[in-house]
Each structure stands twice: as C-alpha cells, then as structure tokens.
N, C-alpha and C positions, 0 to 999 in steps of 0.2 A: 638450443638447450638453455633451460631455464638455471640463471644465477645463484650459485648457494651463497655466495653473499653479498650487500651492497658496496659497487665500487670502490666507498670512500673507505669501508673496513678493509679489504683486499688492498688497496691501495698503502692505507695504514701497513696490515702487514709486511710488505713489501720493504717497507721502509726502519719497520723494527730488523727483519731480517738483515736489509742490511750495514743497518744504527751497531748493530753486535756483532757482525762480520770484524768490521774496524774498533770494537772494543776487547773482544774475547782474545788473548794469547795463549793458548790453551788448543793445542792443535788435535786432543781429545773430544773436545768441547766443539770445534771448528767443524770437525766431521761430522760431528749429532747435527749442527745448526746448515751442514750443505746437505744432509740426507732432508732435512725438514723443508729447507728452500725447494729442492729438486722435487718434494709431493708436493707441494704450492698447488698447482694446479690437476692433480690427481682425479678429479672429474672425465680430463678428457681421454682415458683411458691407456690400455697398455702401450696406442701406435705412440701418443704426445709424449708419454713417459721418456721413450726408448728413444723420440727425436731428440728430446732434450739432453740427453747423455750423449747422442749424435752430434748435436750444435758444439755441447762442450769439449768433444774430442779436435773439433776445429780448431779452436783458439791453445790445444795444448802444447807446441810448440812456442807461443807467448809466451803462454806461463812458465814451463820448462827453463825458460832463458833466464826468466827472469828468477827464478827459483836458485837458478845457478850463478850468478850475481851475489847473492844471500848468501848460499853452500859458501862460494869459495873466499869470500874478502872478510866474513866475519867470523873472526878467530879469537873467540871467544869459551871460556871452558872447555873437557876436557877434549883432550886428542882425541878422532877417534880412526881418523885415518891419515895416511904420509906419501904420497909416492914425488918422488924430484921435488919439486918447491912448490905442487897442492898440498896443500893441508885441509881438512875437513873437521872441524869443531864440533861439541854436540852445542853449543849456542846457533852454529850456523846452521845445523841443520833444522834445528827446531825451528828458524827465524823462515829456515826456507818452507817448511811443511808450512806455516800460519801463512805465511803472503800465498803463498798457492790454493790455498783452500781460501783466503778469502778474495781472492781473484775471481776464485768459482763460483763460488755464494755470489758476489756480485753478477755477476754472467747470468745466474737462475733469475735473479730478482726480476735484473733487466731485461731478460726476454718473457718475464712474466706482464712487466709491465708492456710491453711491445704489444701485448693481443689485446689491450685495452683501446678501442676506438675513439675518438671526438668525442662522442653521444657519451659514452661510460665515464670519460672524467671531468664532462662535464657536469655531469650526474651527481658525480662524486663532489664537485668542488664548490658545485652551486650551494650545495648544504652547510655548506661552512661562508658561504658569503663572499665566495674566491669572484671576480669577473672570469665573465666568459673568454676575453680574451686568454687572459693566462693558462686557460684551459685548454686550447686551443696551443699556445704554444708550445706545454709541455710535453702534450699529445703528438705533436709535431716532433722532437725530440728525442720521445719515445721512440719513433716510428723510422727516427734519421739512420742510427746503426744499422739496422738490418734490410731497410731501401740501400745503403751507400755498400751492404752486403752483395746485396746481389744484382745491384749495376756492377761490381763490380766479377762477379762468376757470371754476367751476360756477355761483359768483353771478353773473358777471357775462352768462352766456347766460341765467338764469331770469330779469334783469332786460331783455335782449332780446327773449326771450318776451313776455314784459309789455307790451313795445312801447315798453320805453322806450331811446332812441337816446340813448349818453352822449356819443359825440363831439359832438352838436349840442344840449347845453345848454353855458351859460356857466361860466365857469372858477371862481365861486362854488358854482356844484348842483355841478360835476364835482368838486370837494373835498369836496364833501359826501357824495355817495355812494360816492364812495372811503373816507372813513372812516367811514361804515356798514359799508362791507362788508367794512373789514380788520378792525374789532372783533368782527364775525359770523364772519369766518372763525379768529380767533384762540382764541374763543369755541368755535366747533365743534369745533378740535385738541383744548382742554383736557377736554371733555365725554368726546372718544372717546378721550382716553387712560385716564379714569379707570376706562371700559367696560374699555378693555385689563386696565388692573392689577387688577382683580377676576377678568375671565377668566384670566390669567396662576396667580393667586393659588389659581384654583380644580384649575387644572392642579399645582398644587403646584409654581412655577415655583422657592418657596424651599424646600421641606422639604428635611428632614434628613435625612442618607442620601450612600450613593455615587451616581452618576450614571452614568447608560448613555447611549449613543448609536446612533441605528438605523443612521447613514451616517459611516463612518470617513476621511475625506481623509488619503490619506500624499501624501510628498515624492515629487515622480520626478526624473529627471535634467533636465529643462527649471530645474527649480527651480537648480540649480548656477552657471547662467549669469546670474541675475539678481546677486549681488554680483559676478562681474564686470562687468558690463554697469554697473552701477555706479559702480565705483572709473573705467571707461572713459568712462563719460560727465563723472564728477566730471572727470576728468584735460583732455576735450575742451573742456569749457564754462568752468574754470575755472583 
C-alpha cells in the first residue's frame, strides 16, 4: 500500500500528538486528541482500527492502577465522594481522567510508530541530515516494546502447553513465574540483538563510502497540510 504521507511528516505527527498529550490538562481536550491519535493510521482499515483499540484494552489494567493512585491521594477540591477513609476529590479525579487518557495517546502514538520499518526512518531522517546510524537505533526501539511483547505471550502459551495453568496457582508461584519468564525474555532480546549486530556488520551496515538507496520516498503535496494541520490543532486544543 502506497504511503499517504512522507515518513518524516507521519513521524512529525507522532510527535506533536504526543508533545500535547503531556501538555493538554483538559481531559475534554484529551479525548479529541486520543480519538485523532487512534485514526493516525486509518488507511489501514476497519481490522487495524479495531486492533488498535484491542492493543489498548491490554495495557488497561496499567492504566487503571495508575489512574487509581491519582483518584485516591489527590485530595484536592471539592468532595465528591466518602466511604471509611477513601475520599474521592473532583481534583483527583480530573488528575486521573488526564494521566489515563494520556497514557493512551502515548500507547496510539507508540504503536503507530512501531509499523515504521529501518527503510521509513531512515527515509525520514536522512532529509533532515540525521545519520543513518541514529536511525537505525531509534527504529530499533521502536520495535523493542512490542518484540519484548510478544517474547513474552510466546512464553507464556509453551508454559500452557506444559499444562501449566497460571491463573490457578497462588499469588507467590504466579510471581515467580513472571519473573522467570521476564528475565528469559529480556535474555532472549539481548542474544538476538547481538545476532543482529554481526549480521548488520556483515552487511557492511558501517563501511565507508557513499551510500545508495534501492527505494527513494519524496515529498508530495499531502505532505503541505500536515504543519498546517498542525499550528490548527495547536491553535484548537490549546
């Protein structure tokens, strides 16, 4: 599928979305800017749409906790609820709506960024003068959360295979196996990166010389309307 925009502006976007995540307290405001993040990638139809509200249902337990942290110790303006010694504030809870929603905004961004391959930011990055290396690492980075994703739901179906059922042992084994298998899986990134950086190396990823490219991305004119869409959104949300 051909690109409706070039890298670096999609990239750009990304990065205003989520520059006002962490600006906006406005948990009105918050919602416009995660409905806008969440169509980011709206090309790739209703299945990508519908994952992406799937991915985010994963992490909502994170958020939740953390949301609840916020709710309950910031007691701040008025009352709005009491039971034994909870107290629920309306500062608190507005504090908790902004970090949850920009929790989320972040999560859209970042897995927007995630389908960006080597070739795309480096694409993107060469236009501004970035080296290739850098590009290469942030691409790498990108890519780490949701590799380090699902090494980790790979362990967790071989130890279902096995036949071992973790939600029905006790809350001591189910710590325990979780931190087996986040040091196994932490363990497996660093092994296969090191695979990487010798393939890379063999490819002559550093030699010295000019560099060619097999695939050229230029500018088109969709590219024009992202800083204004830009300064419009700055202008609307802020």
């Amino acid at each position: 599928m051909k690109r409706f925009l070039h890298p670096l502006s999609y990239i750009c976007l990304c990065i205003l979305y989520s520059s006002l995540a962490l600006v906006i307290a406005d948990p009105t405001k918050q919602l416009m800017l995660l409905i806008i993040a969440w169509a980011l990638d709206w090309r790739g139809g209703a299945t990508v749409m519908l994952d992406r509200i799937r991915g985010l249902g994963r992490y909502l337990w994170l958020f939740l906790s953390v949301m609840l942290i916020q709710l309950l110790f910031v007691r701040e303006g008025d009352l709005i609820m009491k039971f034994a010694f909870i107290e629920i504030h309306e500062q608190g809870l507005q504090q908790a709506l902004i970090i949850g929603m920009r929790l989320a905004i972040i999560y859209m961004v970042a897995n927007s960024l995630s389908k960006l391959d080597f070739t795309l930011y480096k694409a993107a990055f060469s236009r501004i003068g970035l080296p290739e290396e850098l590009s290469f690492m942030i691409s790498y980075m990108a890519h780490l959360v949701p590799q380090l994703n699902s090494n980790f739901k790979g362990q967790i179906k071989e130890l279902k295979l096995r036949g071992i059922q973790i939600r029905k042992l006790p809350l001591r084994e189910k710590l325990e196996i979780y931190k087996i298998i986040s040091i196994a899986t932490v363990a497996q990134i660093v092994l296969s990166s090191k695979t990487q950086a010798i393939a890379l190396e063999l490819r002559g990823f550093r030699s010295i010389g000019r560099r060619s490219n097999l695939h050229v991305i230029l500018f088109s004119y969709r590219d024009l309307f992202v800083p204004l869409w830009a300064v419009l959104l700055i202008i609307i949300l802020l």
